[in-house]
C-alpha positions as a Python dict, from the first residue, in 0.01 Angstrom:
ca = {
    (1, 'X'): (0, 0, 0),
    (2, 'X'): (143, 362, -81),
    (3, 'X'): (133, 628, 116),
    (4, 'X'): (-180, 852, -6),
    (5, 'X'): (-391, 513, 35),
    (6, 'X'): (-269, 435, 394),
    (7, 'X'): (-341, 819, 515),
    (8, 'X'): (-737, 755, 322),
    (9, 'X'): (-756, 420, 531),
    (10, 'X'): (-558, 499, 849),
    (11, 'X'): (-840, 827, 901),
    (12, 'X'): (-1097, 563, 899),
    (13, 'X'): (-905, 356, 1225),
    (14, 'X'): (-924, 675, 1407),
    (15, 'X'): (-1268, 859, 1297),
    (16, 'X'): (-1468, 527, 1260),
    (17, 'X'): (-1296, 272, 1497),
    (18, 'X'): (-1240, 66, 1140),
    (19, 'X'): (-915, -208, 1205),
    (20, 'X'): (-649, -68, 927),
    (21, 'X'): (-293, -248, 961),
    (22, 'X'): (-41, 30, 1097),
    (23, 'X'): (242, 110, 881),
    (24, 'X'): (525, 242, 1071),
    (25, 'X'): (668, 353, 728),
    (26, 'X'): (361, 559, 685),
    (27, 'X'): (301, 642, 1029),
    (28, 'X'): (489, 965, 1074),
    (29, 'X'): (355, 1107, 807),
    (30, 'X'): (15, 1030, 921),
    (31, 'X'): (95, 1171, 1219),
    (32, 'X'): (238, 1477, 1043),
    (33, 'X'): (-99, 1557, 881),
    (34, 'X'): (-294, 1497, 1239),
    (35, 'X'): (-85, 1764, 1414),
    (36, 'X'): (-146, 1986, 1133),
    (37, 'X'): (-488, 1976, 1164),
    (38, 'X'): (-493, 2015, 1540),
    (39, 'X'): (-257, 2309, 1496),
    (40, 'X'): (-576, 2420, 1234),
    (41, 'X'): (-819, 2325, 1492),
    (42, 'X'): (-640, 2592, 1716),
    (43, 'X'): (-715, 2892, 1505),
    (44, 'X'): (-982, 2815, 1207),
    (45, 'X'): (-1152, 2470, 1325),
    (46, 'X'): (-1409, 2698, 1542),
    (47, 'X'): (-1520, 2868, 1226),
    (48, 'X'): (-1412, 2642, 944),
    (49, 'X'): (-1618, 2323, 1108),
    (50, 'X'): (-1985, 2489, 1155),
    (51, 'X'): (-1960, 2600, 786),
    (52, 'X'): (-1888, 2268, 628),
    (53, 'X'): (-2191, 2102, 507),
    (54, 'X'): (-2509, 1876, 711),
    (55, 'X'): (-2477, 1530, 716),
    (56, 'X'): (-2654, 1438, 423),
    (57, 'X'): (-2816, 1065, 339),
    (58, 'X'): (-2756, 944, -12),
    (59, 'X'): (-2400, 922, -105),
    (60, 'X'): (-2475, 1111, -430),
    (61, 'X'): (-2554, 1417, -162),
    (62, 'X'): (-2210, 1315, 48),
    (63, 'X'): (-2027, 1332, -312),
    (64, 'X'): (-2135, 1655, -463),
    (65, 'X'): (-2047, 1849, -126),
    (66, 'X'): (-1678, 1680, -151),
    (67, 'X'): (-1626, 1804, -442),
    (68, 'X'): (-1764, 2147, -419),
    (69, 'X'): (-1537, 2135, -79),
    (70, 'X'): (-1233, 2050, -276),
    (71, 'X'): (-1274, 2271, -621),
    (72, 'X'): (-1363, 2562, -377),
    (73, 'X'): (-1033, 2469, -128),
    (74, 'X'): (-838, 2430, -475),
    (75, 'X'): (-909, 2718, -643),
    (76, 'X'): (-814, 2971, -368),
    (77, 'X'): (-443, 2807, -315),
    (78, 'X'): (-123, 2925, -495),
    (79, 'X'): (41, 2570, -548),
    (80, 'X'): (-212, 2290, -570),
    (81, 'X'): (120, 2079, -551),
    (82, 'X'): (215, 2211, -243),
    (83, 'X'): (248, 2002, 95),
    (84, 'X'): (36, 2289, 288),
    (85, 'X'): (-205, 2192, 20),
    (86, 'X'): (-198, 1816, 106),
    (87, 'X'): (-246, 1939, 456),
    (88, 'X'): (-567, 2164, 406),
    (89, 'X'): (-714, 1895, 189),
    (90, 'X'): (-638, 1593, 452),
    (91, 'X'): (-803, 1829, 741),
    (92, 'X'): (-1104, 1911, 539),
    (93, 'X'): (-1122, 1560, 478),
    (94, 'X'): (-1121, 1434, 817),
    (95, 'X'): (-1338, 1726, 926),
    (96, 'X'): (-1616, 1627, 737),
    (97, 'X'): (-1571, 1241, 844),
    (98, 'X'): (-1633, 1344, 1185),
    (99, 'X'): (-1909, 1522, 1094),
    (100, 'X'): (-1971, 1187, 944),
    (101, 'X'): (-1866, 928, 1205),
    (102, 'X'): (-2211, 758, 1266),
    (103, 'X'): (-2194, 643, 897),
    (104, 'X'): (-1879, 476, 842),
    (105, 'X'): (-2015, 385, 478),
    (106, 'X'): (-2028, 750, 405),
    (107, 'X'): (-1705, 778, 585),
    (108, 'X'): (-1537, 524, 359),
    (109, 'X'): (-1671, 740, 61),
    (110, 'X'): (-1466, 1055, 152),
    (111, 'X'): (-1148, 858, 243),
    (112, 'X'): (-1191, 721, -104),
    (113, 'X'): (-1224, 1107, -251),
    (114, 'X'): (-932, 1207, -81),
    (115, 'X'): (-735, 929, -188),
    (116, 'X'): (-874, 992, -535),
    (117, 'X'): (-817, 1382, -542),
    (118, 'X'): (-507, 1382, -399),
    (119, 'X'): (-280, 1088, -541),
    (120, 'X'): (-113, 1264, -862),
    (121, 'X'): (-57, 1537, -614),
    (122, 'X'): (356, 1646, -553),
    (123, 'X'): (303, 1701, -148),
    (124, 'X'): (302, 1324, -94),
    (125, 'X'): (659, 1318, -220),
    (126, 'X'): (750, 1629, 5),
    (127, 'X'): (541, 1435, 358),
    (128, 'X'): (697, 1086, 268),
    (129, 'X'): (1052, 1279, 286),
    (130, 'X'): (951, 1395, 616),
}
């Protein structure tokens, strides 16, 4: 497994209680992203988290606001490339699977955007050299 589908799986083990093999080759940069977000959580989580969107039912719903989270998040950045980037998107990410942690099928459906958004991106190769 490579690192951009470990991160997608390994936020499922800690939002949804879901067993994932750990990967101490992957770990640290798992961990990385995690204490970027709480860093995030310090000074735009109270704001940033109310405005991301209800928990919806159909998956179709749960898609749609992914990707309008992502194209918005992607359009206002400099380098899309970029490891901050990565980091933004991987917070979003696991913002909106808490949001989501009752469902772990919906759950599994934004680890498997991220993953899918995010694995041509350069970042990984800047986090992996971490």
């Amino acid at each position: 497994m490579e690192l951009v589908s470990y991160v997608a799986r390994r936020m499922l083990k800690d939002v949804c209680e879901i067993e994932v093999p750990i990967n101490p080759a992957y770990e640290l940069a798992y961990i990385q992203l995690c204490r970027w977000t709480d860093y995030c959580s310090t000074w735009r989580g109270p704001e940033l988290f109310p405005n991301l969107p209800c928990v919806k039912q159909e998956p179709d719903e749960l898609s749609y606001d992914m990707m309008v989270i992502y194209v918005n998040y992607l359009t206002r950045v400099e380098d899309p490339h970029s490891r901050c980037t990565l980091h933004g998107l991987f917070s979003v990410s696991l913002y909106m699977m808490i949001k989501y942690k009752e469902h772990p099928d919906m759950c599994d459906l934004i680890s498997r955007d991220f993953e899918l958004l995010t694995r041509r991106l350069r970042g990984w190769v800047d986090l992996n050299g971490v």
